[in-house]
N, CA, C and O of each residue as an XYZ file, in Angstrom:
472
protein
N      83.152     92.237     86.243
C      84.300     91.458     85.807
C      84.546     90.325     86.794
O      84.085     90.269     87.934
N      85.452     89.292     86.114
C      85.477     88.237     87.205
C      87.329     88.028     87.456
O      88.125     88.450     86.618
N      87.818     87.245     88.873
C      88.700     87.067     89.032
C      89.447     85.884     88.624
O      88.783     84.848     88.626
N      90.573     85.796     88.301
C      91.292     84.877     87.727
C      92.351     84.490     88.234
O      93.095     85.363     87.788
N      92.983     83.851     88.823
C      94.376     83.022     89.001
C      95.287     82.598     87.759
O      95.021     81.635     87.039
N      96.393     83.434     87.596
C      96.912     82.895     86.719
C      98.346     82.868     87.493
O      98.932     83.733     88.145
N      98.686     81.457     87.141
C     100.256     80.654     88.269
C     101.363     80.207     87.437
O     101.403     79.295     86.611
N     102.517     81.278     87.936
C     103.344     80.644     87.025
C     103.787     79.567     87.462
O     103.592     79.425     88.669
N     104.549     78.366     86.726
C     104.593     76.826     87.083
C     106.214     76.574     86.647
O     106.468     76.499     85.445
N     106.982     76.482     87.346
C     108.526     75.943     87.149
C     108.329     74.486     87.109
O     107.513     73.700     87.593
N     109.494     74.399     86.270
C     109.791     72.495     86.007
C     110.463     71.911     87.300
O     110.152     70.840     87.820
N     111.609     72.936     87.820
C     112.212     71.743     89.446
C     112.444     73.025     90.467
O     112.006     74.067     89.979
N     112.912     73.143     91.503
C     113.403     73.362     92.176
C     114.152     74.866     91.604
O     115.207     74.788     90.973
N     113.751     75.709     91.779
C     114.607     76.927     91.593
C     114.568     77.956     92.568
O     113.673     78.109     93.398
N     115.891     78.863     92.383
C     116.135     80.061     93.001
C     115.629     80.701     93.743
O     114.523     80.246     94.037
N     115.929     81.769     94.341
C     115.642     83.053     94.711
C     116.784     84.447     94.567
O     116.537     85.653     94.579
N     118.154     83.678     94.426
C     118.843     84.363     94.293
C     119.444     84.990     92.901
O     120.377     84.536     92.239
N     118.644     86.170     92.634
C     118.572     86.160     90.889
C     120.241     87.019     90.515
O     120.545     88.002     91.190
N     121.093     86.560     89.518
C     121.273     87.479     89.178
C     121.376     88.419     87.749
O     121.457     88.074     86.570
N     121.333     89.812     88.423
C     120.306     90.619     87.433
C     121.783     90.874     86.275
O     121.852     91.512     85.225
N     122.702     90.167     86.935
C     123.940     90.428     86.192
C     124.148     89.219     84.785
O     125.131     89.100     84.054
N     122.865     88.450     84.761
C     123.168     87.170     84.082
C     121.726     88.076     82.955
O     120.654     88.587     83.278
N     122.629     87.856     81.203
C     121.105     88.338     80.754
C     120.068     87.614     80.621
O     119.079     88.272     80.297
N     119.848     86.182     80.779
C     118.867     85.484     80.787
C     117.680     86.198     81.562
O     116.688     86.768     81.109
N     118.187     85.941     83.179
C     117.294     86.548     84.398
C     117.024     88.362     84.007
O     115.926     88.911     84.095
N     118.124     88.946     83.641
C     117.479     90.227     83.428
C     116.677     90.461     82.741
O     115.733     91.139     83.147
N     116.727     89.890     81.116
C     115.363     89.451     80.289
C     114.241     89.639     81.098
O     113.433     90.499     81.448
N     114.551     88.419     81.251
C     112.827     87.701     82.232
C     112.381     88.759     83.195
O     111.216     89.154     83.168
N     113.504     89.367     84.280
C     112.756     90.296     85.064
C     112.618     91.691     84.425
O     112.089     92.535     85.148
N     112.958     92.033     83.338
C     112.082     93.304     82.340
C     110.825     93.077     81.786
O     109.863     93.844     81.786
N     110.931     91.731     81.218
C     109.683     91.360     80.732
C     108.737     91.467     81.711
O     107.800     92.222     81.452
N     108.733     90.642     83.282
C     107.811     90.540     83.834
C     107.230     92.176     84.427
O     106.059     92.467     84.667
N     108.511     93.128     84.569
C     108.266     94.084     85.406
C     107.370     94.800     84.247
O     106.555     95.565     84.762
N     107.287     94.758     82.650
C     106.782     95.451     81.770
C     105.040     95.303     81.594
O     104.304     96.176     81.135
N     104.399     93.210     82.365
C     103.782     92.776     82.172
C     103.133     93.771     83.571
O     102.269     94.637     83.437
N     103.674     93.454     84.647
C     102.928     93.873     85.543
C     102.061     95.420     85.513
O     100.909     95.721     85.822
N     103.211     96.193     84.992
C     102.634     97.875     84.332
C     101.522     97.901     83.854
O     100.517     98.487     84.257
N     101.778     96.842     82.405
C     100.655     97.232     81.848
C      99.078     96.475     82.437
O      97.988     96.983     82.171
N      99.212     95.382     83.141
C      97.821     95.119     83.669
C      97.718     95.642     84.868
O      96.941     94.950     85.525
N      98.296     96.897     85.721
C      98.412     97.482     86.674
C      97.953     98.672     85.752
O      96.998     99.171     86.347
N      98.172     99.360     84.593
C      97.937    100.558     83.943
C      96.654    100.030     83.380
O      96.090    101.037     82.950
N      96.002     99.144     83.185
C      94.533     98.559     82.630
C      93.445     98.430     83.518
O      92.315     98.256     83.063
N      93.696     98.509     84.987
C      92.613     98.606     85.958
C      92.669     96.937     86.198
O      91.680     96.759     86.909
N      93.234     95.747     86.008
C      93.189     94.327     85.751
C      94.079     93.871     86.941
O      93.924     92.681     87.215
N      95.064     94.609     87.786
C      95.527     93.994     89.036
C      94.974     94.240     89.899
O      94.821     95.397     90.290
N      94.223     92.603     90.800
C      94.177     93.028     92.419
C      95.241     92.507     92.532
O      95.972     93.437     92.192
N      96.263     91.212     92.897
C      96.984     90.865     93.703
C      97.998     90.256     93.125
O      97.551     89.751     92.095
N      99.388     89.977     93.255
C     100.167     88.838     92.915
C     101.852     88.740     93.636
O     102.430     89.484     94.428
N     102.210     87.666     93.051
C     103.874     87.761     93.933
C     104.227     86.678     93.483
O     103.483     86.038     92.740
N     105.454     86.243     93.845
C     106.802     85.668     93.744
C     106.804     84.300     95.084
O     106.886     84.779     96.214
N     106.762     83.459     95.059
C     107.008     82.641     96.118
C     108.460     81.660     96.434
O     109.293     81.184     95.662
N     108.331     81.620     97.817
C     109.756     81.238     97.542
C     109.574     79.460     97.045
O     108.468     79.062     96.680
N     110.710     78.569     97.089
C     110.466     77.407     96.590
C     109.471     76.509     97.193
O     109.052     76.980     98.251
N     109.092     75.684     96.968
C     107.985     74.312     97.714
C     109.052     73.589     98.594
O     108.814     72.461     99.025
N     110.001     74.106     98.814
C     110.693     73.325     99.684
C     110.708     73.867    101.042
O     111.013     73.243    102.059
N     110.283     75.314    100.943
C     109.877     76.185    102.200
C     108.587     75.862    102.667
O     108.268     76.400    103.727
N     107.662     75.015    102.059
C     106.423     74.905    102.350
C     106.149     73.783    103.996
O     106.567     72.719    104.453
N     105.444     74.596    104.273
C     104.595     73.487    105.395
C     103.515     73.161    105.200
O     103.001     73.875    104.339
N     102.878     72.419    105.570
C     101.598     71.636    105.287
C     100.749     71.559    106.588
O     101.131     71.123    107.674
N      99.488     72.082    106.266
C      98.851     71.985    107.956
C      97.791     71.221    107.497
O      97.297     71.540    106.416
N      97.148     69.859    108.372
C      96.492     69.341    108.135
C      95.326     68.887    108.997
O      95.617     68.209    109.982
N      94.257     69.117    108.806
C      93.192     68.892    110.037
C      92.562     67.767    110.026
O      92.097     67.472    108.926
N      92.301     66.691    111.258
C      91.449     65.800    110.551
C      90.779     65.376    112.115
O      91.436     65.441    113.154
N      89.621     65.019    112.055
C      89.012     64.582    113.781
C      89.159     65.781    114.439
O      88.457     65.665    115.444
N      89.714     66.950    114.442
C      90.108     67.802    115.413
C      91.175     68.106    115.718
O      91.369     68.959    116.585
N      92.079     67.530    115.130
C      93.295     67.295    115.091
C      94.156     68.185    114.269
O      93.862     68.335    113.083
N      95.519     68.985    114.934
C      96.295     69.335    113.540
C      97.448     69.256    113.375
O      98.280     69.832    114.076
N      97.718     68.455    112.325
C      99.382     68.001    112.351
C      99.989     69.176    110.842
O      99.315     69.815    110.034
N     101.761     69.017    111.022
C     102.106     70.142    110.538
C     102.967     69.038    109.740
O     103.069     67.924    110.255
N     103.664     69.330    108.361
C     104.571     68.593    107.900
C     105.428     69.329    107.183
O     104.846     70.353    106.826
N     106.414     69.299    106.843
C     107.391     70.134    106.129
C     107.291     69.730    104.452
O     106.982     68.582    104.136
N     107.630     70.953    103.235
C     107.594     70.439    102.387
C     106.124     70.628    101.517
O     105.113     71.076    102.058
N     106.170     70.282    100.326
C     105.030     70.616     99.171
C     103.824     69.602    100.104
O     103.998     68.769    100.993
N     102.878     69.994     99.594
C     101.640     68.888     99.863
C     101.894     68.015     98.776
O     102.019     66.841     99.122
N     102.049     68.328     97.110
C     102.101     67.250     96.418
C     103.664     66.863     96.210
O     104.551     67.671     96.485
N     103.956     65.454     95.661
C     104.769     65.355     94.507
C     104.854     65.829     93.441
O     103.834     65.659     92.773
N     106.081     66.675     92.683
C     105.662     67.266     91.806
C     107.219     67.335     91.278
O     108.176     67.432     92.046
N     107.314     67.275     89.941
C     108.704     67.816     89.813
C     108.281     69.482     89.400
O     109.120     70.321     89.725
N     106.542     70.165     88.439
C     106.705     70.976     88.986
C     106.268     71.429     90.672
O     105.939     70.833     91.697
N     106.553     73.234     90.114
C     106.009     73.941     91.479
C     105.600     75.525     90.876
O     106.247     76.252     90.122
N     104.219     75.748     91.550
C     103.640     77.011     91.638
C     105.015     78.007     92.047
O     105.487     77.800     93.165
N     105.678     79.083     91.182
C     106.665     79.892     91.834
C     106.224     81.064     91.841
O     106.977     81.885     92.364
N     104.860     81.597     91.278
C     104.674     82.864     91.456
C     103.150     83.047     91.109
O     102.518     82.014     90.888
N     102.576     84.101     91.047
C     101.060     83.964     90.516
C     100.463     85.680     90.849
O     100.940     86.411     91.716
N      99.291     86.051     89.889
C      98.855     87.115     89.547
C      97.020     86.746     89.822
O      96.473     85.751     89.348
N      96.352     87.739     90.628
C      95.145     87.845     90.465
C      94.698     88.878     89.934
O      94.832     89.996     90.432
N      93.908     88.557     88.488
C      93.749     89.514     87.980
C      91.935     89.890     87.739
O      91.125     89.047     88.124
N      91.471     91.119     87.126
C      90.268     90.745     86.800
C      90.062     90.836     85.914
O      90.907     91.543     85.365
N      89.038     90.382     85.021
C      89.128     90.200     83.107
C      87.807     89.912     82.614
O      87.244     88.861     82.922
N      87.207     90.882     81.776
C      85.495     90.565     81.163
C      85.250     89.170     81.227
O      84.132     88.934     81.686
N      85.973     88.064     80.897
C      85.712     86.839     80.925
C      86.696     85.998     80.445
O      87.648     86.540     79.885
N      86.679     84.595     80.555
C      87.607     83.581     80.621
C      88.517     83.987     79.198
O      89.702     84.201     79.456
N      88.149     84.120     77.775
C      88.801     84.361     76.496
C      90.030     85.307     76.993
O      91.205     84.938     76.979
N      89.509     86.784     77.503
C      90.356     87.985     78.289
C      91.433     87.478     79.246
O      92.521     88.050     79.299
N      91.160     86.447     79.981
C      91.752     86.023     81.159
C      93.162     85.229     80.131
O      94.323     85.378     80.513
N      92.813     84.348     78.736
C      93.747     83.776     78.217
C      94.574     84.608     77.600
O      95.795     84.607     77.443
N      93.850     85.209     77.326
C      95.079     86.255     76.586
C      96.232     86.718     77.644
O      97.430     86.467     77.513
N      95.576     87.517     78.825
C      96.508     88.080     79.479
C      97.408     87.027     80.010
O      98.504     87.524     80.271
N      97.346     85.598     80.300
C      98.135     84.332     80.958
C      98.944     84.530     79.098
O     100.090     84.970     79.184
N      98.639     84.358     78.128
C      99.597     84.234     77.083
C     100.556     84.888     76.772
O     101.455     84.508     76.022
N     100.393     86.999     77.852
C     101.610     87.915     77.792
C     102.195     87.185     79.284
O     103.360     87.410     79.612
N     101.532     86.524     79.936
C     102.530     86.391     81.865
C     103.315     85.287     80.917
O     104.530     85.403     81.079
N     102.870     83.958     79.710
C     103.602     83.355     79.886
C     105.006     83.763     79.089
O     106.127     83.468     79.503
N     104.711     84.538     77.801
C     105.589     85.301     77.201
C     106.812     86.358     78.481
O     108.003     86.649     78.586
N     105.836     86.525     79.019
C     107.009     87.582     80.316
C     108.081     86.446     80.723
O     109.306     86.459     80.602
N     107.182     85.418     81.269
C     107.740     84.524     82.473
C     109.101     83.368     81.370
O     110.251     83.063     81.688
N     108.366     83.029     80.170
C     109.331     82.352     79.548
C     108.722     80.921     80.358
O     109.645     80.177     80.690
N     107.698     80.544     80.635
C     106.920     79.690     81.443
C     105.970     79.173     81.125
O     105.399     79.479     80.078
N     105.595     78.375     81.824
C     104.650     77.897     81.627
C     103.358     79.144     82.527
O     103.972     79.895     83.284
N     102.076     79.359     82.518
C     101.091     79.652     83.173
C      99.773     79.112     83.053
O      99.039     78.992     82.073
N      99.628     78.813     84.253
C      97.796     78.220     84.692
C      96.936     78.974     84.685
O      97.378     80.017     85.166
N      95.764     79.100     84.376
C      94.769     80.267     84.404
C      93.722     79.518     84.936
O      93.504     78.434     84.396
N      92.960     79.889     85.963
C      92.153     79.148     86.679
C      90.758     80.235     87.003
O      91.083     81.328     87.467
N      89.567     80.046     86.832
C      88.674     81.439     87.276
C      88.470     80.873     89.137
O      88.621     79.761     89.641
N      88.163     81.918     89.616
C      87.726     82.090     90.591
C      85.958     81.687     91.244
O      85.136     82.569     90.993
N      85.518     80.664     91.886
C      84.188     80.497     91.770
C      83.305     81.576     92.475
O      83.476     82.253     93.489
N      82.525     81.504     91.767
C      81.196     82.397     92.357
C      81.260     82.631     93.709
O      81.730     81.834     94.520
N      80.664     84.019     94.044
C      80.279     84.069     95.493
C      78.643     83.530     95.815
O      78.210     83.524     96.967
């Protein structure tokens, strides 16, 4: 089987502070906690998580030998990567499907990207 990146993608600047008291967010975090089960109950999770915003980001950059640090996303973006799942999946078709239940969980958008060869 091969590995896959699939990223969930927010439109601006959001949260961390959920609350589970609002039903929108509780939705979303049943859905996702239901998504994770079942590709955790399928043998299909190695890795994934939650990140905090691109506004926490630093940037390390090497160049000549050199390494400078900068605060903040590397790109411009109004979106931002907020979370992401590595999964493994017979092949790319498998890989879409399962990004079509993260995006159904997430209420999101999701990227599905394969992983290159070793």
């Amino acid at each position: 089987m091969s590995q896959y990146l699939l990223s969930v993608w927010h439109d601006d600047e959001y949260g961390t502070d959920f609350d589970l008291d609002d039903p929108d967010v509780a939705r979303t975090v049943s859905q996702v906690d239901a998504f994770n089960k079942e590709i955790t109950e399928r043998g299909l999770w190695v890795f994934g998580g939650g990140l905090q915003p691109a506004s926490t980001a630093t940037v390390v950059r090497s160049n000549e030998g050199e390494t400078s640090m900068t605060d903040g996303p590397y790109a411009e973006s109004k979106e931002q990567m907020g979370g992401f799942w590595v999964i493994e999946a017979p092949d790319f078709d498998a890989a879409l499907e399962w990004a079509r239940k993260a995006a159904a969980a997430c209420e999101g958008a999701v990227e599905v990207r394969p992983f290159q060869g070793e």
